[in-house]
C-alpha positions as CSV (number, residue, x, y, z in Angstrom):
1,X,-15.2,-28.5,38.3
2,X,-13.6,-25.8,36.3
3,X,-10.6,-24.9,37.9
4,X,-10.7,-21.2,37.1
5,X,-14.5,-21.4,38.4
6,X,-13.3,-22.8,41.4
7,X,-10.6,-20.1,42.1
8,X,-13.1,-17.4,41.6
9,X,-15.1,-18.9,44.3
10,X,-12.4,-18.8,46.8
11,X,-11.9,-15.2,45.8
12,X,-13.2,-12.5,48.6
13,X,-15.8,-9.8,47.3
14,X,-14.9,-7.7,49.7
15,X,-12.0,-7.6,52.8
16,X,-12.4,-5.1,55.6
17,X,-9.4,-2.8,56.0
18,X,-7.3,-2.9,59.4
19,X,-8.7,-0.3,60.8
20,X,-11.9,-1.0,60.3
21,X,-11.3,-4.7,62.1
22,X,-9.7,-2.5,64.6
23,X,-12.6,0.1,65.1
24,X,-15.2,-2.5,65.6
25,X,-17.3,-3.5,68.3
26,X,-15.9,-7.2,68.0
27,X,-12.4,-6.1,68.1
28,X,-12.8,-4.4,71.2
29,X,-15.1,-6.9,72.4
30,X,-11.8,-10.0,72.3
31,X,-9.7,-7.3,73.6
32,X,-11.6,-6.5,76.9
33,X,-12.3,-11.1,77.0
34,X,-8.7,-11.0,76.9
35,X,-7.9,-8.7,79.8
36,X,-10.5,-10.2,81.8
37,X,-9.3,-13.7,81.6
38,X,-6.2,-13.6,80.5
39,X,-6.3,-15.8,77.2
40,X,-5.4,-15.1,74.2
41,X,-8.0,-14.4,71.2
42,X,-5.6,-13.1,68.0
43,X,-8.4,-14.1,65.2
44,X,-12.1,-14.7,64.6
45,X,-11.9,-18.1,64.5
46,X,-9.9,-18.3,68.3
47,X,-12.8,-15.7,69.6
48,X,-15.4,-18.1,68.0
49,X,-14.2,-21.4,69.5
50,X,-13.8,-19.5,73.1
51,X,-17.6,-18.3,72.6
52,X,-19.1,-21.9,72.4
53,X,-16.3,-23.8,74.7
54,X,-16.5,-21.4,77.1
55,X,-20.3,-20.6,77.0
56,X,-20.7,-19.4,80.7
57,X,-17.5,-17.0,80.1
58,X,-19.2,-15.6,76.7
59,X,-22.4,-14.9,77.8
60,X,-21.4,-13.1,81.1
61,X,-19.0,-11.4,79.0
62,X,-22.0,-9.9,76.7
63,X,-23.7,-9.3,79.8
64,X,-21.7,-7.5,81.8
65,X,-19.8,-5.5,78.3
66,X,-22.7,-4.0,77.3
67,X,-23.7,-3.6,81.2
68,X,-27.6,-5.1,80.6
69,X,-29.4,-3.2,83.1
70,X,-31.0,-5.4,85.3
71,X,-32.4,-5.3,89.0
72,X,-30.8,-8.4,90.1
73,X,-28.0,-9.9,87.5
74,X,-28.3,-13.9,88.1
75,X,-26.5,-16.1,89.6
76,X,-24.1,-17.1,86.1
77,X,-24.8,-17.6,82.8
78,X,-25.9,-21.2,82.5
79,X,-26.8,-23.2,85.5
80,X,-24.8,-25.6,87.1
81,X,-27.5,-26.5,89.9
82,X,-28.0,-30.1,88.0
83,X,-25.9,-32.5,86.5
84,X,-24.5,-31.7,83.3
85,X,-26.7,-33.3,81.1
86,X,-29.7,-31.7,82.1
87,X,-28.5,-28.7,82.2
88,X,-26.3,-28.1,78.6
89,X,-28.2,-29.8,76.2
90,X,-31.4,-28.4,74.8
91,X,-34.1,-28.2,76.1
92,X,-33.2,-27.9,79.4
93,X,-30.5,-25.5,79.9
94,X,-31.4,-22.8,82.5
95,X,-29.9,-19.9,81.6
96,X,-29.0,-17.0,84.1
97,X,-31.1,-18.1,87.0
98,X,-32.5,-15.9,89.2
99,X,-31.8,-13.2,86.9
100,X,-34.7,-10.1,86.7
101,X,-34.8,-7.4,84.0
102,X,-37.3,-5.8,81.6
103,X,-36.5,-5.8,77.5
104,X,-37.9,-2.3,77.0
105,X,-35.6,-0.8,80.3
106,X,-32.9,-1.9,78.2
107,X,-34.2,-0.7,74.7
108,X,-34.7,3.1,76.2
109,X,-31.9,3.4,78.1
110,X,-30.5,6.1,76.2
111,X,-33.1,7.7,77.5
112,X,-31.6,8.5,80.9
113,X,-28.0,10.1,78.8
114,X,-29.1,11.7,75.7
115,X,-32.8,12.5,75.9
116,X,-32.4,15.1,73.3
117,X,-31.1,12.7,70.7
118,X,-33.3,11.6,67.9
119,X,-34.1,7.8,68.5
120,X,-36.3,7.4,65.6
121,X,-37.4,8.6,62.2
122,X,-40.7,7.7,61.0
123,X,-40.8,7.9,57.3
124,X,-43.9,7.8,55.3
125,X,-45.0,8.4,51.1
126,X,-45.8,11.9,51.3
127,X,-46.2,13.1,54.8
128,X,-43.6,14.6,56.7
129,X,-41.5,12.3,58.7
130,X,-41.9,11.9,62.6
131,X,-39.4,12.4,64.5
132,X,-38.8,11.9,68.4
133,X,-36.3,11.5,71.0
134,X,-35.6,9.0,73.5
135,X,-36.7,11.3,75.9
136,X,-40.2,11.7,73.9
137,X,-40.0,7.8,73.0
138,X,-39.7,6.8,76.6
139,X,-42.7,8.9,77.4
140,X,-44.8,7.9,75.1
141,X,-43.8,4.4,76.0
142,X,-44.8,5.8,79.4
143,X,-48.1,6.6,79.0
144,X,-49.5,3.8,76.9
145,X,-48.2,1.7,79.1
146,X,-50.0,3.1,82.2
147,X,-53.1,3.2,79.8
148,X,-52.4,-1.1,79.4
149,X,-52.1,-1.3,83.3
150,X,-55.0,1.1,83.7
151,X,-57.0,-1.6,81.6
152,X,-56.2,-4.5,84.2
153,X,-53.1,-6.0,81.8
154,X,-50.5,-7.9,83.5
155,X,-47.4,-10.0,83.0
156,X,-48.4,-13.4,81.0
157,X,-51.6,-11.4,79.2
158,X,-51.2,-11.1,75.7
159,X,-51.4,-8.4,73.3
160,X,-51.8,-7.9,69.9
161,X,-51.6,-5.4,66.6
162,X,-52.6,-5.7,63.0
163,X,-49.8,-1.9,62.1
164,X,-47.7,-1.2,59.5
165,X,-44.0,-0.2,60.3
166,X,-44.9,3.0,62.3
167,X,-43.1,4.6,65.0
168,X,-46.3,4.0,66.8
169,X,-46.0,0.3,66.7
170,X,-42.2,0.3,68.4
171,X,-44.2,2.3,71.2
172,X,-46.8,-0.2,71.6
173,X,-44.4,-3.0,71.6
174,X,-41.9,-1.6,73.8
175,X,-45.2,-0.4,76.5
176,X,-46.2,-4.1,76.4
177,X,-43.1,-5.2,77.3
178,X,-43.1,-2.6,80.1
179,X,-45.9,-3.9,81.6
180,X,-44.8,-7.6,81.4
181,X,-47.6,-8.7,78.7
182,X,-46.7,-10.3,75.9
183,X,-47.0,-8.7,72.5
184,X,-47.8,-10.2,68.9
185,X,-48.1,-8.7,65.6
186,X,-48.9,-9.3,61.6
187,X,-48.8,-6.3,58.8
188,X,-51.8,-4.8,57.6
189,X,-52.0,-6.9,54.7
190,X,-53.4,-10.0,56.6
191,X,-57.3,-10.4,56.4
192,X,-59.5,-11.9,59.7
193,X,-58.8,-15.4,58.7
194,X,-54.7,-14.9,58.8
195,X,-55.0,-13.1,61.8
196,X,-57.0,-15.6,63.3
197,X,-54.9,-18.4,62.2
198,X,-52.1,-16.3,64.6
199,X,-53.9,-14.6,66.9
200,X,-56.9,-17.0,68.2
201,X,-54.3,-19.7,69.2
202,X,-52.9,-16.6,72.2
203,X,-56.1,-14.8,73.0
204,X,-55.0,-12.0,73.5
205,X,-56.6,-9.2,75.6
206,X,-55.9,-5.7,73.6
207,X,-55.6,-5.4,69.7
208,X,-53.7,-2.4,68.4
209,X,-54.8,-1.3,64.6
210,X,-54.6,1.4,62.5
211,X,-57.2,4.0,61.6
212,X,-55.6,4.0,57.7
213,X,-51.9,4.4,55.9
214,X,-50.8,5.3,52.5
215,X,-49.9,2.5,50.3
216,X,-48.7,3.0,46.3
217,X,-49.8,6.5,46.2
218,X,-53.5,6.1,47.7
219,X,-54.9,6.1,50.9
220,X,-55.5,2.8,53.1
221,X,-58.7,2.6,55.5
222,X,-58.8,0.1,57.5
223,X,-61.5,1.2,59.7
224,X,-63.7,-1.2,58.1
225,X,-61.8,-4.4,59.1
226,X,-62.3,-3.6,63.0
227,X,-65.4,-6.2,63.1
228,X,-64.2,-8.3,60.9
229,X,-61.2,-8.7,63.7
230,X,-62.8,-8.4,66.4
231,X,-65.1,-11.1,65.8
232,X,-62.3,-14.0,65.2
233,X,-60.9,-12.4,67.9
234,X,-63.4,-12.7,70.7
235,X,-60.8,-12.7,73.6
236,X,-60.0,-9.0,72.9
237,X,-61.6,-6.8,75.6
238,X,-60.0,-3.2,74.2
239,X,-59.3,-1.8,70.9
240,X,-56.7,0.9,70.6
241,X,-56.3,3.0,67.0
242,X,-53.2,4.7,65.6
243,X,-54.5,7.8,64.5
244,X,-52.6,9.2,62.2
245,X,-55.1,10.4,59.3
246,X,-57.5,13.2,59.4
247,X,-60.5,11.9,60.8
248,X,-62.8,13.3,57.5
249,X,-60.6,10.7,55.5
250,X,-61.2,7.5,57.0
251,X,-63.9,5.9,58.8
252,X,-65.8,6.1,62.1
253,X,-63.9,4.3,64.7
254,X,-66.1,1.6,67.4
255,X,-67.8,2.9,70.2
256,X,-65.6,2.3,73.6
257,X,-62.3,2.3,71.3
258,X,-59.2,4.4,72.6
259,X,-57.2,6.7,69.9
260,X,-53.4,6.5,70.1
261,X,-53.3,10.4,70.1
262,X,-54.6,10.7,73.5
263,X,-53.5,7.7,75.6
264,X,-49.6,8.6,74.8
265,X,-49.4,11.8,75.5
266,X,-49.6,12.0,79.4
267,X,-47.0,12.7,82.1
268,X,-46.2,9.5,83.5
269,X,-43.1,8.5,85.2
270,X,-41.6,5.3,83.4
271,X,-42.1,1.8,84.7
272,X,-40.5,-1.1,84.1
273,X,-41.8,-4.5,85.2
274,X,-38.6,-6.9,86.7
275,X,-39.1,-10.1,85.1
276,X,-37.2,-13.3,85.6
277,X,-34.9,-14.1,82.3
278,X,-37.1,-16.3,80.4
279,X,-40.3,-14.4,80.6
280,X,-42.2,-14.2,77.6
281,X,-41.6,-11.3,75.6
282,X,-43.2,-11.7,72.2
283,X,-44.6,-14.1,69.9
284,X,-43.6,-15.0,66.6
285,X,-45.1,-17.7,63.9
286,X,-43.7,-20.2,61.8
287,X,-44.9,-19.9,57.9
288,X,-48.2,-22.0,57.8
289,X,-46.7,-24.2,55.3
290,X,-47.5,-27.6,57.6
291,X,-50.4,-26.5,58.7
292,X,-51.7,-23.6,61.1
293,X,-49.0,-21.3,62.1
294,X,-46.9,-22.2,65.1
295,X,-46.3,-19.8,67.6
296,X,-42.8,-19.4,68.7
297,X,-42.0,-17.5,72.2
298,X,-38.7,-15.6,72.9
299,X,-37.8,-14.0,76.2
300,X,-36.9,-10.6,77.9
301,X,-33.3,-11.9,78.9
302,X,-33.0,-14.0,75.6
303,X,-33.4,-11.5,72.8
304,X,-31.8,-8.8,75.0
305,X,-28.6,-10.9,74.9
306,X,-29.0,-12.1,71.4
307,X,-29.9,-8.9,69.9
308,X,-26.6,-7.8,71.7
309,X,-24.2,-9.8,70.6
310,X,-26.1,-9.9,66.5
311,X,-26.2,-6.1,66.6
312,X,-23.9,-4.7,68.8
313,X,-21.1,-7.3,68.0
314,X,-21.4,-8.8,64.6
315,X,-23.3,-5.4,63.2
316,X,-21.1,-3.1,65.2
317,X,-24.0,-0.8,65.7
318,X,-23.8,1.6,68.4
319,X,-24.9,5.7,69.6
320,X,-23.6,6.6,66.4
321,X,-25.0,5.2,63.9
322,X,-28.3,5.3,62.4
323,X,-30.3,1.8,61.0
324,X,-32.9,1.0,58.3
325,X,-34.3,-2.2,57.6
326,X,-36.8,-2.5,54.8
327,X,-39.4,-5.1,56.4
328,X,-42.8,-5.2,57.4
329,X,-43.8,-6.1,61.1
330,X,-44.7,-9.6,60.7
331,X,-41.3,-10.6,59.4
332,X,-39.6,-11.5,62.7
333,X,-36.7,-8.8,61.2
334,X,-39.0,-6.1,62.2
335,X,-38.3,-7.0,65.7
336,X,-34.7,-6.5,64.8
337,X,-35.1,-3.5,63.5
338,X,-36.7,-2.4,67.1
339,X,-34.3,-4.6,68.6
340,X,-31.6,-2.1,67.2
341,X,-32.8,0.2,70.0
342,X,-30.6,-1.6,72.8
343,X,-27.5,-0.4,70.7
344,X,-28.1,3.3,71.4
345,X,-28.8,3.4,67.6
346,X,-31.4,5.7,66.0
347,X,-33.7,3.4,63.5
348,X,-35.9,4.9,60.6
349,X,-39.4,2.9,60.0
350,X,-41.5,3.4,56.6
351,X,-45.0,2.4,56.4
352,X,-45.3,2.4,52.6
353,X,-44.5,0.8,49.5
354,X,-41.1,-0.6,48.9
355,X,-41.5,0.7,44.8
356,X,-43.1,4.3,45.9
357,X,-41.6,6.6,43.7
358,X,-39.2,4.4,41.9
359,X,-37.5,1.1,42.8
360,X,-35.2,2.8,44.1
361,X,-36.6,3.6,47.3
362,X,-35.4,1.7,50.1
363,X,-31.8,3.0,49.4
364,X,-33.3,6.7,48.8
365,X,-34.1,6.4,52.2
366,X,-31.2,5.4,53.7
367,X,-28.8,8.2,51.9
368,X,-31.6,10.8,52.6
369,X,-31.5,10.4,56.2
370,X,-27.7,9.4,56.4
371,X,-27.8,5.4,57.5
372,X,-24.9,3.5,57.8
373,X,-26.5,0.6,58.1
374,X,-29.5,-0.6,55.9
375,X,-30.6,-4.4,55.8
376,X,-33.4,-6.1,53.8
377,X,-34.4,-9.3,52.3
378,X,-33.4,-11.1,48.8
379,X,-36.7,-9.8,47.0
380,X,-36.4,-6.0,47.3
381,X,-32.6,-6.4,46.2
382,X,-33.7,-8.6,43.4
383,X,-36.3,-6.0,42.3
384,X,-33.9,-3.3,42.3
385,X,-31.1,-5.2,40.1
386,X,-34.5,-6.3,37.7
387,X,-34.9,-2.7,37.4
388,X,-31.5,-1.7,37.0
389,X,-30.7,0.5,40.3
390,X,-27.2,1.1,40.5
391,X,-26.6,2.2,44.1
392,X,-23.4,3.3,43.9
């Protein structure tokens, strides 16, 4: 190998000044570790090694530093009740028995201390943004919610939505999780046959749509893919439509369906189902590249800890800050992007085109609305450098 090449490689892009290491979640994170066990944990690496020798230490310590909320905490982390090699290796390991929480308690917690605090920013082509609270996102969460229990939905059923990155679909989410039902999603863009290839295999009960969005300058309506749905879904007992256009420019929506509009808008005191750890909380796919896609279930407990210690710890989000992700909801990264939530953070959605107004418009909305943190896959950067953005 060239030997210069190979210097260059070893060569940093970037280092983090002192004080940032210092200001950071993970920083502080070792520091309280340290006081509470008395080791010592001077470096990444040493805090690293402790995480995955000392699993039951680690994840008690995300547990109880970002104080999960939680009607009964579990036992410990990872079970000891059997002998070790049932109970470390994978699958197998039972992990904070007898625990009960609920992943959307968690997510709108910030609720109950800064209800007049924008949690999120719903950006669109050319209407105004929407923008709400926690205290109007936990009541909206609320009410949909009581509208899903109202509908006989309970903890195991599933439910499902064909939406674009709305505010509107974090509400739905988070008032499935609520409830205890399990929630599933895919992006507009998928036609009967790819929601059917995801959706049939779950049967789920409820199917959340959209009346119509705007895409590359022009109007969506999707009004006239309901049937279409509906009839390689035939396990869904209720449609409920995000209403968001005026009503003389899209379709006629089904007879017996429910508009968004008036099922989230009632005075309902939030509930939160208490569910063990490893209750199913949504379901993603695998790519359909071997064959049908595969669901894959994660838990209340599980991505409430995860999305913790990926967001909280390694992303060093928190109250202050203020997240964007450029995705659409069926990449699982979209769940992140809700998942930011738990930090306190607010998040900004966008339900249009990634190009719409230049290729420039992913970062446009992060400086227009002041995010320090922005994420987004390899292809909308790669676009951007094709076309010359400079973002700096």
């Amino acid at each position: 190998m060239n030997t210069s090449l190979n210097d260059g490689l070893r060569t940093p892009l970037w280092t983090p000044s002192e004080d940032s290491i210092r200001g950071s979640r993970m920083f502080d994170f070792a520091r309280w570790a340290e006081r509470r066990h008395g080791i010592e944990l001077p470096d990444y690496p040493s805090l690293h090694a402790w995480s995955v020798e000392q699993m039951n230490e680690f994840w008690q310590g995300v547990w109880d530093y970002f104080d999960v909320v939680a009607s009964r905490p579990g036992e410990q982390a990872l079970s000891t009740s059997e002998s070790s090699e049932a109970h470390t290796g994978m699958p197998g390991a039972q992990w904070f028995p007898g625990a009960r929480l609920n992943y959307a308690e968690n997510s709108l917690r910030a609720a109950r201390t800064r209800p007049d605090d924008v949690a999120i920013i719903g950006e669109h082509e050319s209407r105004a943004p929407d923008t709400w609270t926690w205290g109007e996102l936990e009541a909206r969460v609320a009410s949909v919610a009581q509208q899903l229990r109202d509908l006989g939905i309970v903890p195991g059923d599933r439910v499902a939505a064909v939406l674009p990155n709305l505010p509107e679909t974090a509400i739905a989410m988070l008032a499935t999780a609520s409830v205890g039902a399990v929630w599933s999603v895919v992006n507009t863009d998928f036609g009967p046959s790819g929601v059917a290839d995801r959706f049939a295999q779950i049967e789920p009960r409820v199917l959340f749509v959209v009346d119509g969005y705007e895409f590359g300058g022009s109007l969506r309506d999707m009004t006239g893919s309901y049937a279409g749905l509906l009839e390689v879904l035939p396990t869904v007992e209720q449609l409920i439509v995000v209403d968001q256009q005026p009503r003389d420019k899209v379709g006629a929506l089904p007879e017996g369906s429910l508009r968004f509009s008036e099922i989230s808008g009632h005075d309902v005191t939030p509930r939160y189902e208490q569910l063990p750890f490893d209750h199913p909380l949504w379901i993603l796919y695998s790519s359909g590249t071997t064959g049908k896609p595969k669901g894959i279930v994660h838990s209340h407990g599980g991505v409430v800890l995860e999305f913790l210690k990926a967001l909280g710890l390694h992303a060093s989000l928190g109250p202050e800050d203020i997240a964007y992700y450029a995705v659409a909801t069926t990449w699982m990264v979209w769940n992140m992007l809700v998942g930011i939530l738990l930090t306190g953070s607010r998040i900004i959605t966008y339900d249009g085109s990634p190009v719409y107004g230049g290729p420039e418009k992913s970062l446009e909305l992060a400086a227009r609305n002041g995010a320090t943190f922005f994420g987004t896959g390899a292809g909308v950067l790669a676009m951007m450098q094709r076309a010359g953005v400079d973002p700096m």
